[in-house]
N, C-alpha and C positions, 0 to 999 in steps of 0.2 A: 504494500500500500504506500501511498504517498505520502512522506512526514508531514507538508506543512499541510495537505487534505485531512485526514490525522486529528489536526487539533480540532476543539469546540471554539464556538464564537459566542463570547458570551454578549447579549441584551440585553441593552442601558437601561433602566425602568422606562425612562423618555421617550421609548422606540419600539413603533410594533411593528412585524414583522406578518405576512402572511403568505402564503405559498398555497397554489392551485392551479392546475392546468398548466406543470411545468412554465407558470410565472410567479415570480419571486416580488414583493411590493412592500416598500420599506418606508413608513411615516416619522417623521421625527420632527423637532424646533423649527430643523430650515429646511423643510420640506419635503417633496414626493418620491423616490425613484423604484422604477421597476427594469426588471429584465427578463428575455426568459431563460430559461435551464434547458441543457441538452438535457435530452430524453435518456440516454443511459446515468445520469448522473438523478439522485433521490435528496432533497432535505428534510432532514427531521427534528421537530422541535420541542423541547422539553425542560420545563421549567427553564425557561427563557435564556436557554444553551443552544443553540443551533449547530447539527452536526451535518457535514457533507460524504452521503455516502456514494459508490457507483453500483449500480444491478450488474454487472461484466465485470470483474475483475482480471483486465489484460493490461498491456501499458499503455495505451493510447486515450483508456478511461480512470488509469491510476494518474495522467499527465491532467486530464479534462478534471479529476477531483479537486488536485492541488489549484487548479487556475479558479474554479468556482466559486471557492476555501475564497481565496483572495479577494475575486471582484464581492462577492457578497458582505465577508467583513470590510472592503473599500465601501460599501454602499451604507453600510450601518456606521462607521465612523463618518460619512460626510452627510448623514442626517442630522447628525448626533451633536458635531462639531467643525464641518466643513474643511476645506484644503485650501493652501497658499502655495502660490509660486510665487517668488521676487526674481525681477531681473534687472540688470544693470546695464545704462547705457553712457557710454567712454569715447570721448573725443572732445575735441575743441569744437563747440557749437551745434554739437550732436544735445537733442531736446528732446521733451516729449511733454506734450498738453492734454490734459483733459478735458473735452467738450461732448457732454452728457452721454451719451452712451458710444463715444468715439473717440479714437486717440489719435493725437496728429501727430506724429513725427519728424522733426528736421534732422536727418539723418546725411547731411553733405550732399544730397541731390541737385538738381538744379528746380527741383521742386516739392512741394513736401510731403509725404505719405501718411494717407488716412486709414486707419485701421478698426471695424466696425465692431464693436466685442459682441458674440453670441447672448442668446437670452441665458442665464443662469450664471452666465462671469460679470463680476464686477471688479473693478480697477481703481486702484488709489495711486497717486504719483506724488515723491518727494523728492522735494529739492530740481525738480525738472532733470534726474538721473535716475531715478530708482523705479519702478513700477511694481507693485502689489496686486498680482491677481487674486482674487478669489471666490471660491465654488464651492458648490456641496458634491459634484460629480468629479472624480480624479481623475477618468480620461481626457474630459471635455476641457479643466484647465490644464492639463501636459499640453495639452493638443493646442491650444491659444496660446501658451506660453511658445512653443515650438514656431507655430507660424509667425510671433511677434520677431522670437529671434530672428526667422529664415529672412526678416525686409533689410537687415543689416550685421552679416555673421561677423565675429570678431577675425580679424587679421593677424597674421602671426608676429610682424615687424614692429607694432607699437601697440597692439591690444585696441584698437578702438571697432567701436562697434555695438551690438547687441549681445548680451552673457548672461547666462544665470550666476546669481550672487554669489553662488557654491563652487561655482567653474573655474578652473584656473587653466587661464593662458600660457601655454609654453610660447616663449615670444625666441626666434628666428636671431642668430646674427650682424645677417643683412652682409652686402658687399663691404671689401676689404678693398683698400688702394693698392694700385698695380704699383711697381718697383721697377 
């Protein structure tokens, strides 16, 4: 079996949980989500432990456990208390503005890039360098945070660019004078 499939997940008082018709519907403080479950895979809930079990036990349903295991307790953690991404932007005149559900960018273009955040991300900006996303679903802010980076990746020669806070720049050399 699969270790991290394996474990219980236990639920917050705050948070219910219901499962039917291989879909899974998680209520909590900051809201709704649901998904559905592969059909080989079973949840079972008991005194407010949720365990992830598979009907087949082969590896391809012991891989589907451990992944279930995960997004389900992702889903109870971002009801419960939501997800951050920070990222950081680096350069002389490199910016970023907030204007209600949209971010402007001045990123050394010759013009400025607007970026729309989806329904469920919300964004705080400090210092006109930092950016704080945040959600209650974890793919949906990886997935914002990724496309904000993709408008402006970091460079290896002086770091400037778009990063996450946590990222480190291996920074390049650069050319040497000829002799």
């Amino acid at each position: 079996m699969s270790r991290v499939g394996k474990k219980p997940i236990v639920i917050p008082p705050e948070v219910t949980v219901s499962f039917q018709n291989k879909i899974i519907i998680v209520k909590g403080k900051k809201g709704t989500l649901q998904r559905s479950i592969h059909p080989d895979i079973d949840i079972v809930d008991k005194d407010q432990i949720l365990t992830v079990l598979t009907t087949v036990d082969d590896r391809e349903n012991r891989a589907l456990q451990g992944l279930f295991r995960s997004l389900v307790a992702n889903m109870i953690t971002g009801v419960s208390e939501g997800f951050t991404r920070v990222l950081e932007i680096n350069g002389i005149g490199y910016r970023a503005t907030l204007a209600g559900n949209r971010i402007e960018f001045n990123l050394g273009y010759s013009h400025p890039v607007n970026f729309e955040l989806p329904e469920g991300i919300s964004a705080a900006i400090d210092k006109n360098n930092s950016i704080t996303l945040q959600g209650m679903d974890k793919e949906k802010v990886g997935l914002v945070a990724a496309n904000i980076r993709r408008l402006r990746p970091p460079e290896p020669y002086k770091g400037k660019g778009i990063k996450y806070a946590e990222e480190i720049i291996r920074k390049k050399a650069g050319k040497t004078g000829t002799k």
